[in-house]
NUROZA-954845 format. One record per atom (N, C-alpha, C): residue number from 1; residue in one letter; atom name; x, y, z. Coordinates in Angstrom, 3 decimals, m for minus. Layout:
N
SITE  seq  type  atom         X         Y         Z
SITE  NUM     A    CA         X         Y         Z
...
This chain:
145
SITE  seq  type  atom         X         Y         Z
SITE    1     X     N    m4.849    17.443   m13.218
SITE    1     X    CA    m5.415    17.120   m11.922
SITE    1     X     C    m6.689    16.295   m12.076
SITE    2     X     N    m6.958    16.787   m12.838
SITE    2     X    CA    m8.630    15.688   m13.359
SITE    2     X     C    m8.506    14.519   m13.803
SITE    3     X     N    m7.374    14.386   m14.424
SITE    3     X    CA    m6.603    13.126   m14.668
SITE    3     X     C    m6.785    12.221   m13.828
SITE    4     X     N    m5.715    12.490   m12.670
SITE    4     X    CA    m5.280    12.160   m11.623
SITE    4     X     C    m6.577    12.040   m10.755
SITE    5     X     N    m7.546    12.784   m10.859
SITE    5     X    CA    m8.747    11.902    m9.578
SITE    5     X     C    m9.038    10.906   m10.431
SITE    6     X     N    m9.521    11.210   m12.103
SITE    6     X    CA   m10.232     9.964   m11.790
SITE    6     X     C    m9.867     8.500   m11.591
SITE    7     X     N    m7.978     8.862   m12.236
SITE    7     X    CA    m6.993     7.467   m12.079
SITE    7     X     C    m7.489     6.984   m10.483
SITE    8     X     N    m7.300     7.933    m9.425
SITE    8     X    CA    m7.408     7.581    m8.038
SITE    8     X     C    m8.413     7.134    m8.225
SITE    9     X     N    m9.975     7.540    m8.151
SITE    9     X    CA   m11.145     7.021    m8.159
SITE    9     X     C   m11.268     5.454    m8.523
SITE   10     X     N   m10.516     5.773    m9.759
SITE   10     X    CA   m10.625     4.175   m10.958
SITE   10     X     C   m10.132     2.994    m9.736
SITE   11     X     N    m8.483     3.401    m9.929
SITE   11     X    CA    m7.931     2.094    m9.031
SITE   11     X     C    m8.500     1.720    m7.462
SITE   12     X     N    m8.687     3.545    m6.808
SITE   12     X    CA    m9.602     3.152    m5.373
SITE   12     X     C   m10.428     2.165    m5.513
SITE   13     X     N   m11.236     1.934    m6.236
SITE   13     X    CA   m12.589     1.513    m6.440
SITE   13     X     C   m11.950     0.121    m6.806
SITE   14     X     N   m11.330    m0.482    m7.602
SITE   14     X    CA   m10.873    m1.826    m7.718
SITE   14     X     C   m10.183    m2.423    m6.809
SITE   15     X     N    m9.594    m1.560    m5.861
SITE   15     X    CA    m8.751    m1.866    m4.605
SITE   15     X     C    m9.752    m2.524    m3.451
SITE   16     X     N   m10.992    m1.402    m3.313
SITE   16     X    CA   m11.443    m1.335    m2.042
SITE   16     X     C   m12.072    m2.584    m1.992
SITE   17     X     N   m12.342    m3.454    m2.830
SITE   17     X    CA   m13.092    m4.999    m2.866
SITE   17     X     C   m12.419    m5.544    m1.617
SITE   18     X     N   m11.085    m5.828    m1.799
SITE   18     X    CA    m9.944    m6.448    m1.099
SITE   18     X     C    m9.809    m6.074     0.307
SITE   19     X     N   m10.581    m5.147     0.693
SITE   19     X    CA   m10.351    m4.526     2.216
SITE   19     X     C   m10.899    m5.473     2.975
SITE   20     X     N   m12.476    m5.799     3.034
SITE   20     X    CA   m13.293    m7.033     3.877
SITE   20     X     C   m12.250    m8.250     3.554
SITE   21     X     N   m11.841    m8.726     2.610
SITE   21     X    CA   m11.213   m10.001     2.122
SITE   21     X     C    m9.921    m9.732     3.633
SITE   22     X     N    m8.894    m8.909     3.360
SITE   22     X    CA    m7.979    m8.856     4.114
SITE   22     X     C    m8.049    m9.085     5.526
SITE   23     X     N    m9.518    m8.284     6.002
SITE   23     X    CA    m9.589    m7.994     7.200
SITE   23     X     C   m10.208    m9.362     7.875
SITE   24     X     N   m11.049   m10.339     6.505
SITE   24     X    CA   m11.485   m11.852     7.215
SITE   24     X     C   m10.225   m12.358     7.561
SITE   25     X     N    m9.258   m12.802     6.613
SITE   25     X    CA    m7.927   m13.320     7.082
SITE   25     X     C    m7.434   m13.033     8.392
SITE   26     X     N    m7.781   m11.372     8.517
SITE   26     X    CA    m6.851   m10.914     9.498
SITE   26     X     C    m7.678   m11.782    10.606
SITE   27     X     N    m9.266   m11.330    10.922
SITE   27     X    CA    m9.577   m11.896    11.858
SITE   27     X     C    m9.329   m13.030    11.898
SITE   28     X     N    m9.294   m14.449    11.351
SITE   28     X    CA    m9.112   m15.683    11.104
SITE   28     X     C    m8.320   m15.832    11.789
SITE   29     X     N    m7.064   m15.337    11.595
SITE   29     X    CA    m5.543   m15.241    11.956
SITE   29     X     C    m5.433   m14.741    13.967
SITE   30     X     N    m6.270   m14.025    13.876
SITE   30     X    CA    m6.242   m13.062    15.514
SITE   30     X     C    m7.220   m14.287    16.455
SITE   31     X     N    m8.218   m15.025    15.637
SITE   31     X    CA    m8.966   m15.909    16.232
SITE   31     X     C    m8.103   m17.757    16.162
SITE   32     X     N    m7.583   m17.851    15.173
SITE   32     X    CA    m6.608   m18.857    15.667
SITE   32     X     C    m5.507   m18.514    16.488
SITE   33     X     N    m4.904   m17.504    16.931
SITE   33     X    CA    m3.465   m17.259    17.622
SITE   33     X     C    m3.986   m17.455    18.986
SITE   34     X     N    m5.500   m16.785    19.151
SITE   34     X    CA    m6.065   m17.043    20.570
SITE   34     X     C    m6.258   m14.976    21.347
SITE   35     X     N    m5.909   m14.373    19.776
SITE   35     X    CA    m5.686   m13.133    20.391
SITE   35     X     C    m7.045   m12.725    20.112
SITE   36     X     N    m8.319   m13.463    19.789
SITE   36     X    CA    m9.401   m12.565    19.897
SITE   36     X     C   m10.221   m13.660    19.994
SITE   37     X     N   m11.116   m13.880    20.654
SITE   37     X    CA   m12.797   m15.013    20.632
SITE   37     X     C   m13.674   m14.605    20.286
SITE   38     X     N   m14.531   m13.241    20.624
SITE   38     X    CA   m15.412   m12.737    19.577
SITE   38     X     C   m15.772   m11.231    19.370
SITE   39     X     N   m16.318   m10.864    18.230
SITE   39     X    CA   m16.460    m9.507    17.758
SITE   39     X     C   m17.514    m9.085    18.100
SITE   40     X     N   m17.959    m7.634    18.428
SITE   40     X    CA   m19.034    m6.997    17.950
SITE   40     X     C   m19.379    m6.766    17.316
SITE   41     X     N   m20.635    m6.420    16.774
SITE   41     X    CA   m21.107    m5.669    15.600
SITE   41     X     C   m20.376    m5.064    15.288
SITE   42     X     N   m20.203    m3.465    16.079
SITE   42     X    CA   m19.582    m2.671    16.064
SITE   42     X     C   m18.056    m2.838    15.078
SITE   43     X     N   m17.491    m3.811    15.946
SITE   43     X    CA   m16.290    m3.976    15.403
SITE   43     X     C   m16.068    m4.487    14.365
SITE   44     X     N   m16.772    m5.326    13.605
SITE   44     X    CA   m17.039    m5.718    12.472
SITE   44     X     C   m17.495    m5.115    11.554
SITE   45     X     N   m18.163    m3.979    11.785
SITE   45     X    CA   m18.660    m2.689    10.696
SITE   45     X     C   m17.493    m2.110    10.584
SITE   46     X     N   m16.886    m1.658    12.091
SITE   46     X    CA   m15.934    m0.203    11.843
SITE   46     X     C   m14.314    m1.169    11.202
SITE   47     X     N   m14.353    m2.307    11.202
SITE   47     X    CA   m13.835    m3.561    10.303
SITE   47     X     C   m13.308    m2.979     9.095
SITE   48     X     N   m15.116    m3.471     8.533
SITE   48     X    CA   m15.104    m3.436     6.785
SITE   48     X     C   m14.803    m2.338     6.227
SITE   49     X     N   m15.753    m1.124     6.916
SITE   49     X    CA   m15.932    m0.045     6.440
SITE   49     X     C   m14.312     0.760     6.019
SITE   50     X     N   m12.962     0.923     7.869
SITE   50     X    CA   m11.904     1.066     7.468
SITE   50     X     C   m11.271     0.554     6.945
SITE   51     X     N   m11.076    m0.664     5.973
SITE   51     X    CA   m10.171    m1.829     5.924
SITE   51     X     C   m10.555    m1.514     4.375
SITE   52     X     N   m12.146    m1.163     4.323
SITE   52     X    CA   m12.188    m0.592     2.659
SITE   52     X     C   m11.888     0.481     2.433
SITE   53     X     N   m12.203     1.329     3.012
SITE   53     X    CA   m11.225     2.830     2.809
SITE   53     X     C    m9.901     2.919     2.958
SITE   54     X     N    m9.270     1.822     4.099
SITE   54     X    CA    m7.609     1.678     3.864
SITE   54     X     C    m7.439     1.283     2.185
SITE   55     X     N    m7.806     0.159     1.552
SITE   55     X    CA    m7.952    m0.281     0.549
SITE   55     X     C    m8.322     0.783    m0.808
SITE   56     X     N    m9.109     1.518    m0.554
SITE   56     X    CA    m9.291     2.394    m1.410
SITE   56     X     C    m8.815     3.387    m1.680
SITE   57     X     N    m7.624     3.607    m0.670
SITE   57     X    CA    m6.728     5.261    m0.625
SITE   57     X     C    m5.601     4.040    m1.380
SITE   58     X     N    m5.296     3.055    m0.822
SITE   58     X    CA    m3.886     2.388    m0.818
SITE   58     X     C    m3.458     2.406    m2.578
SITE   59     X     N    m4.968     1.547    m2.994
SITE   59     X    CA    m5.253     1.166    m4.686
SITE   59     X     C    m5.374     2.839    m5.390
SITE   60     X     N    m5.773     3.874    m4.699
SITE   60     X    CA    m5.512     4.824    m5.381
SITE   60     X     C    m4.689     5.650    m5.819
SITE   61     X     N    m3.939     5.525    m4.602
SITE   61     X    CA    m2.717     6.569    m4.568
SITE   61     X     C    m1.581     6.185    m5.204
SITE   62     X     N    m1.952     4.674    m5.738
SITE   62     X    CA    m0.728     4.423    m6.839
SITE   62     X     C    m1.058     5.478    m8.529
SITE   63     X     N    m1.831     5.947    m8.775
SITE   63     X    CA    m1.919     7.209    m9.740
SITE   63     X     C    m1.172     8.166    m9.553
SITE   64     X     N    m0.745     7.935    m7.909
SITE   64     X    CA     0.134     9.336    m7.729
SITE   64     X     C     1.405     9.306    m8.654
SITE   65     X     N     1.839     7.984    m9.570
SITE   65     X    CA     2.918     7.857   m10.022
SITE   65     X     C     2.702     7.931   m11.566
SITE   66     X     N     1.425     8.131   m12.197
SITE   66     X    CA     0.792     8.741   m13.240
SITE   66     X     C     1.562    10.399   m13.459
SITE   67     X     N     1.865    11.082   m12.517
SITE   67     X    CA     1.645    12.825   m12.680
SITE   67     X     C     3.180    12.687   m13.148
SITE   68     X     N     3.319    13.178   m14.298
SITE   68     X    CA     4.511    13.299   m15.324
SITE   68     X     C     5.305    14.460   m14.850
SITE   69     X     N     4.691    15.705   m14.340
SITE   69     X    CA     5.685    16.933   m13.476
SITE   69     X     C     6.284    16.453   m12.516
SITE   70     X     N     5.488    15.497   m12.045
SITE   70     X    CA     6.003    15.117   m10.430
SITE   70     X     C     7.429    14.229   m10.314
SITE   71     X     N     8.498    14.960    m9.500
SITE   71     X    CA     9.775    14.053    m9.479
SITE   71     X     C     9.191    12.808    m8.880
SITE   72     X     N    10.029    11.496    m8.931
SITE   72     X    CA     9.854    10.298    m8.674
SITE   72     X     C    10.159    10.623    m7.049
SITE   73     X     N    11.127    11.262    m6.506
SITE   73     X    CA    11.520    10.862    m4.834
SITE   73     X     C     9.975    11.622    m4.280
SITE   74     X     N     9.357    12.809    m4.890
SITE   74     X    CA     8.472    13.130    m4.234
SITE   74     X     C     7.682    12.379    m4.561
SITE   75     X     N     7.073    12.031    m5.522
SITE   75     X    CA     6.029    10.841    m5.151
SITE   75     X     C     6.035     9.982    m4.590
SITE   76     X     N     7.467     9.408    m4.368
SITE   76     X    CA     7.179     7.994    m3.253
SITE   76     X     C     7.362     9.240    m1.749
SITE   77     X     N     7.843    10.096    m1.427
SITE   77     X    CA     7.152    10.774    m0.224
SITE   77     X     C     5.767    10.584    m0.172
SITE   78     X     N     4.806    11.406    m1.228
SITE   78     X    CA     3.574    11.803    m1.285
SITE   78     X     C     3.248    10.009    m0.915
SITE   79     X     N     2.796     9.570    m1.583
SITE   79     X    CA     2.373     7.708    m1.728
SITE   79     X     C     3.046     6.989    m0.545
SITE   80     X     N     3.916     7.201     0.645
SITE   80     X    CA     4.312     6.818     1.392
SITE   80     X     C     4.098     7.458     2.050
SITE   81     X     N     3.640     8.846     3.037
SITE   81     X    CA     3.049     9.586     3.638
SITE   81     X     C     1.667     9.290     3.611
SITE   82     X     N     0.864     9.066     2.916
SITE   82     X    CA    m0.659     9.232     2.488
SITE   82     X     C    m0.755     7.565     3.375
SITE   83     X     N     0.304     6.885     2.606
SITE   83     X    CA    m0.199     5.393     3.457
SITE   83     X     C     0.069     4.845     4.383
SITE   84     X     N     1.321     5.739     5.116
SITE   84     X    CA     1.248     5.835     6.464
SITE   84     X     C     0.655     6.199     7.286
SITE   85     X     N    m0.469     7.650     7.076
SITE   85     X    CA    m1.293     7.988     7.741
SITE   85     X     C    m2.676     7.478     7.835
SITE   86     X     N    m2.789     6.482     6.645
SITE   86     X    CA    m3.922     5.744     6.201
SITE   86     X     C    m3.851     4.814     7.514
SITE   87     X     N    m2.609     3.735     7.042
SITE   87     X    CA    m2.647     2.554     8.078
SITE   87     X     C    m2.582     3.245     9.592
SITE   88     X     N    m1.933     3.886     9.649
SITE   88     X    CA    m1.715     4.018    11.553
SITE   88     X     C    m3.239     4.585    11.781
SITE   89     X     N    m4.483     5.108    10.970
SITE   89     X    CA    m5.603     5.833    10.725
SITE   89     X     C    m6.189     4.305    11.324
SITE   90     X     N    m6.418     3.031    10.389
SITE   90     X    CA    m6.883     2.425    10.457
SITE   90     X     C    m6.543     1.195    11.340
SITE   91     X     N    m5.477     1.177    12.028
SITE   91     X    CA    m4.755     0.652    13.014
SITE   91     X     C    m5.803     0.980    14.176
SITE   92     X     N    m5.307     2.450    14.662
SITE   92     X    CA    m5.925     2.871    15.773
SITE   92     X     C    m7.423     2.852    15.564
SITE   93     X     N    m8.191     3.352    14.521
SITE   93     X    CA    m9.611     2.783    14.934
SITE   93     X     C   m10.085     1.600    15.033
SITE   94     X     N    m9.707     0.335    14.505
SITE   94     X    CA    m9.798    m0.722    14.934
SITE   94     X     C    m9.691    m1.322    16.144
SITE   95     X     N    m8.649    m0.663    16.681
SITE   95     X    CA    m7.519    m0.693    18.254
SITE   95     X     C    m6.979    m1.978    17.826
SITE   96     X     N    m6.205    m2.422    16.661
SITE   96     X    CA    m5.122    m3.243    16.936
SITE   96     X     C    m3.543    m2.161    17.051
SITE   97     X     N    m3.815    m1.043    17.132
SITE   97     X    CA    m2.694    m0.412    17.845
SITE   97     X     C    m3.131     0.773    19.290
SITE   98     X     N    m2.145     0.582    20.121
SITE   98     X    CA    m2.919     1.308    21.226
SITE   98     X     C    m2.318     2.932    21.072
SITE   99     X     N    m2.759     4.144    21.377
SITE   99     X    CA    m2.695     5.604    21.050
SITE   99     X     C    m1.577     5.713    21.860
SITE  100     X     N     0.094     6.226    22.093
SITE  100     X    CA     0.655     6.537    22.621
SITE  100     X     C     2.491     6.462    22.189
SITE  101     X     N     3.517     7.271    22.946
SITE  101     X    CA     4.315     7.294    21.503
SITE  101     X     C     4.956     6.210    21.182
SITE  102     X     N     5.166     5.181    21.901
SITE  102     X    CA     6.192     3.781    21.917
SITE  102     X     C     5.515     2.815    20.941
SITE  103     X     N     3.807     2.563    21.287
SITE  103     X    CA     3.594     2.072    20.005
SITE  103     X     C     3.784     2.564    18.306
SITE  104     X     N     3.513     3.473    18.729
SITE  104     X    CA     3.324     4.514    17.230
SITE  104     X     C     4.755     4.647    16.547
SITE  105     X     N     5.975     4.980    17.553
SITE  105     X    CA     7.102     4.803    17.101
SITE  105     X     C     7.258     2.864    17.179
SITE  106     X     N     6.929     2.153    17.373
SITE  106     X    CA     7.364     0.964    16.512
SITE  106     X     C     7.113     0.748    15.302
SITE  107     X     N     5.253     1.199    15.417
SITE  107     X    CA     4.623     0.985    14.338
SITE  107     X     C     5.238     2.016    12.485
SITE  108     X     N     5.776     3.010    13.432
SITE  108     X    CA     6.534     4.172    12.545
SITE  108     X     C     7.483     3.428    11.494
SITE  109     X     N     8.250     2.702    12.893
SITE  109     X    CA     9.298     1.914    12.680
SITE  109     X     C     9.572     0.954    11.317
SITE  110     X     N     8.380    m0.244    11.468
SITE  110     X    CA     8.401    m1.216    11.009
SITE  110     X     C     7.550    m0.314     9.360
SITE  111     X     N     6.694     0.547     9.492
SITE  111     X    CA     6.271     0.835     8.671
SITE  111     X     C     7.507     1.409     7.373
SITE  112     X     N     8.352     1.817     8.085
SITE  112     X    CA     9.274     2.656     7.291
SITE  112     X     C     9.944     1.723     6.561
SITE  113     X     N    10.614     0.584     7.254
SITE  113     X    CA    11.470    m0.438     7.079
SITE  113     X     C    10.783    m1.362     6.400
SITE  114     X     N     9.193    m1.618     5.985
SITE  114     X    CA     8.600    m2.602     5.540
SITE  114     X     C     8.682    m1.756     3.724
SITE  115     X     N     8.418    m0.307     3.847
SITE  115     X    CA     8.136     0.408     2.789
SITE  115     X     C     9.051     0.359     1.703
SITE  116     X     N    10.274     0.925     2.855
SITE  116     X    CA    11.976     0.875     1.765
SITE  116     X     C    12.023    m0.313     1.390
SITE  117     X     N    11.453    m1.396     1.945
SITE  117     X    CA    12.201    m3.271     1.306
SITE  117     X     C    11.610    m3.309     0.392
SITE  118     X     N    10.164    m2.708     0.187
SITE  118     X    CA     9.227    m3.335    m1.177
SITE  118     X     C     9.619    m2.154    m2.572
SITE  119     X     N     9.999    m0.823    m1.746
SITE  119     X    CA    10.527    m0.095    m3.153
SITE  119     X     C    11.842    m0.315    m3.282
SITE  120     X     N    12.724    m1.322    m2.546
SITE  120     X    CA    14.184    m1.784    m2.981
SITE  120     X     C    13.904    m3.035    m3.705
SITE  121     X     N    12.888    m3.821    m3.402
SITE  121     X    CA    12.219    m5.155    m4.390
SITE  121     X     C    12.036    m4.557    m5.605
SITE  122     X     N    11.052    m3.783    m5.765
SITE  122     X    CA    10.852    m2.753    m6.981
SITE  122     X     C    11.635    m2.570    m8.046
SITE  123     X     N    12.859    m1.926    m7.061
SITE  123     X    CA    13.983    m0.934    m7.745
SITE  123     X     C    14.565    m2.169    m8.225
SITE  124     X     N    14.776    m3.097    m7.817
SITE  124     X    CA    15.866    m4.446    m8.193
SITE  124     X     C    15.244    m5.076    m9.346
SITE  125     X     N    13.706    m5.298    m9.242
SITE  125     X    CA    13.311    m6.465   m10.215
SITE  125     X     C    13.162    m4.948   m11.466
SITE  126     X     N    12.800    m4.132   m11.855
SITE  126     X    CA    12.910    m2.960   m12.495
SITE  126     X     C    14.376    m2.658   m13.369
SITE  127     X     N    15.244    m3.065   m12.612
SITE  127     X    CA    16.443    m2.951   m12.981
SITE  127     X     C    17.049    m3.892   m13.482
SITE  128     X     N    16.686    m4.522   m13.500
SITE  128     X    CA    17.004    m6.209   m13.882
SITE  128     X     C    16.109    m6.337   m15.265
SITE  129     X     N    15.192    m5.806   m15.327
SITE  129     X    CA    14.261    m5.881   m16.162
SITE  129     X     C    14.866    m4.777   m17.905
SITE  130     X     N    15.265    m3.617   m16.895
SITE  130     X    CA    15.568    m2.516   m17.742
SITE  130     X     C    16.743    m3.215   m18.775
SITE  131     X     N    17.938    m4.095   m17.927
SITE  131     X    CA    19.291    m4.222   m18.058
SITE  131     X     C    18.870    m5.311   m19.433
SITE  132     X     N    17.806    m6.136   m18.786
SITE  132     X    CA    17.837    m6.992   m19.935
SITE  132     X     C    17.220    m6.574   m21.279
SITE  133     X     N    16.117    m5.549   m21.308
SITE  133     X    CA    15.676    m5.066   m22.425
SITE  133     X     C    16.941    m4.201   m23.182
SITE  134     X     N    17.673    m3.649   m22.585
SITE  134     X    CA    18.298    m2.807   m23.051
SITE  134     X     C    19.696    m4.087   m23.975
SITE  135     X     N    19.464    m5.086   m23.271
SITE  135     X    CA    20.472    m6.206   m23.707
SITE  135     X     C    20.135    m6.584   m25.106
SITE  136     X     N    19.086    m7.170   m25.247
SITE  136     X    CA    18.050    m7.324   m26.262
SITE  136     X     C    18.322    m6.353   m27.336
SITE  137     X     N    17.654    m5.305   m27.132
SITE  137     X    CA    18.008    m3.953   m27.779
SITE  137     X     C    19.131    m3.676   m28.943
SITE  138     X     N    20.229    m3.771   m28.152
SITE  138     X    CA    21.344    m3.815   m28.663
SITE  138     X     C    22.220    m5.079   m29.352
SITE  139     X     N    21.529    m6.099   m29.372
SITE  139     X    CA    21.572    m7.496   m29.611
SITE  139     X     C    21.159    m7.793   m31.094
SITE  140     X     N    19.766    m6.756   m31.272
SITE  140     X    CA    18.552    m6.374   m32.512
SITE  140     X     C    19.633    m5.520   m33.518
SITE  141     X     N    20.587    m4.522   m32.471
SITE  141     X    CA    21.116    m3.686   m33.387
SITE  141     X     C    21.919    m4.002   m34.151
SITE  142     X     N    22.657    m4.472   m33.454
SITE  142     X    CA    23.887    m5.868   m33.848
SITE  142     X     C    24.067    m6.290   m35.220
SITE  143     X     N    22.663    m7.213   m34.893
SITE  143     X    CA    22.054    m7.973   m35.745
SITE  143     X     C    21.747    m7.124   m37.161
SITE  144     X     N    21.249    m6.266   m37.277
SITE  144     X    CA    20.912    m5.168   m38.161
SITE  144     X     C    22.206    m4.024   m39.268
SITE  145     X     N    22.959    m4.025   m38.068
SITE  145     X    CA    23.905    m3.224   m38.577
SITE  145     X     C    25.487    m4.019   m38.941
């Protein structure tokens, strides 16, 4: 377990740089579409501040795949739970999502469907990867025997 914070700590901390970075784009992006003209203070603190703590759970909680007891389907629960509650966390305090169930179930939605595509990207380039080492492998043996 001590392990495991300080992995979280480690990567949090290299992650959370990237939170302000994301969140300029984002604004950039909300101020060219025409969906925002200008910020508050306010909103620009409570900005950085969540956008680095989104950033710093996000970059951490990939350690969750460090813990050697832990089955693989529960960790992508655990690491997909944690960053769902992160983003819809940091959604709603921002208010680029509004509190109620139709948004939240889209946002549920797309979150779920955005999650499975990048651990089916994963699973594919991983597998592709495995197939060819293992090609190699046996190629060496070949060769040898």
């Amino acid at each position: 377990m001590k392990r495991f914070a300080f992995e979280f700590v480690r990567r949090g901390l290299v992650a959370c740089g990237f939170g302000p970075m994301v969140l300029a784009v984002l604004y950039l992006i909300l101020e060219r579409a025409g969906a925002m003209d200008m910020l508050t203070v306010s909103q620009v603190v409570i900005g950085i501040v969540s956008l680095s703590a989104l950033a710093f759970i996000a970059g951490g909680m990939n350690a969750v795949y460090q813990i050697e007891r832990l089955p693989l389907m529960a960790a992508v629960l655990i690491h997909g739970g944690v960053l769902y509650a992160s983003y819809l966390a940091a959604y709603l305090v921002n208010g680029w999502l509004k509190l109620g169930s139709v948004p939240v179930l889209v946002f549920t939605a797309i979150f779920i469907v955005g999650y499975f595509a990048i651990w089916a990207i994963i699973y594919w380039v991983i597998k592709k990867r495995t197939k060819r080492v293992n090609t190699l492998l046996k190629r060496k043996q070949t060769e040898k025997g």
